[in-house]
C-alpha positions, 0 to 999 in steps of 0.5 A, a space after each residue: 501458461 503465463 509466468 509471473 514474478 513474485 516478491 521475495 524477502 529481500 524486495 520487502 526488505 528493499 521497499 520497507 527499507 526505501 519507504 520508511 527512509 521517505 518518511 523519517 526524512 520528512 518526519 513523518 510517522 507512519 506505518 508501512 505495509 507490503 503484501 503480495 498480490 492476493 493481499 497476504 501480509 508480507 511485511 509491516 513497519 510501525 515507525 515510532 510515534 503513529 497511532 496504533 490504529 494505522 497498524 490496521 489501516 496500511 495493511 487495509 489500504 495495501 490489501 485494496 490495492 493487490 486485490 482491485 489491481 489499482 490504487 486504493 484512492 480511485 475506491 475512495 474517489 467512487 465513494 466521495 463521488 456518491 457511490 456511497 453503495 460501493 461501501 458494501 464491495 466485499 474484501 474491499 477495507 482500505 478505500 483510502 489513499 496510500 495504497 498502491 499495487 506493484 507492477 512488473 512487466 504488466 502483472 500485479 505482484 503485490 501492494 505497499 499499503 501506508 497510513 499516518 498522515 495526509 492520504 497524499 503522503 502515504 501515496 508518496 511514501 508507498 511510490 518511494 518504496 516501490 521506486 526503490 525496486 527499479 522495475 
């Protein structure tokens, strides 16, 4: 039996804090997400000024990214490569960029998800956050 490590509050509380200081510093207005690595809402940051609907999106994206054990813009790649079918994958929302999954010591332990401007951005701002872990 393997053992593996989780997110605790303070790890949120860490990537949450690191992530939204990326984004204030390039003015940006997103929202934040961080789950764990059945994709389960740990914790969610609506910084002032985003649309409301990316409040449903990061989740979304960071829920892509715990479950499929990859980046989320590798679904959205599949999908503009024609392989519009993988639509249908089941569980499988946030097939945009910006969410990316949390690595330590070889597992998957959770997923930072980010919506609100470029998909690139949001990536940049999910690596910031989880960066500020130092796994």
């Amino acid at each position: 039996m393997k053992t593996k490590s989780v997110l605790e509050a303070a790890d949120v509380k860490t990537i949450l804090a690191a992530a939204e200081k990326e984004a204030t510093a390039n003015n940006w207005a997103v929202t934040i997400a961080v789950v764990d690595d059945g994709g389960h809402l740990l914790g969610l940051q609506r910084l002032d000024g985003v649309a409301a609907i990316s409040s449903h999106i990061a989740p979304a994206k960071a829920h892509t990214a715990a479950l499929g054990r990859r980046e989320s813009k590798i679904y959205e790649d599949i999908i503009n490569q024609g392989r519009t079918s993988f639509l249908s994958a089941p569980l499988l929302q946030g097939m945009l960029e910006g969410g990316v999954p949390i690595v330590k010591d070889g597992q998957i332990i959770g997923a930072v998800g980010v919506s609100g401007v470029k998909s690139s951005e949001d990536a940049q701002i999910a690596k910031a956050g989880i960066a500020a872990l130092g796994l």
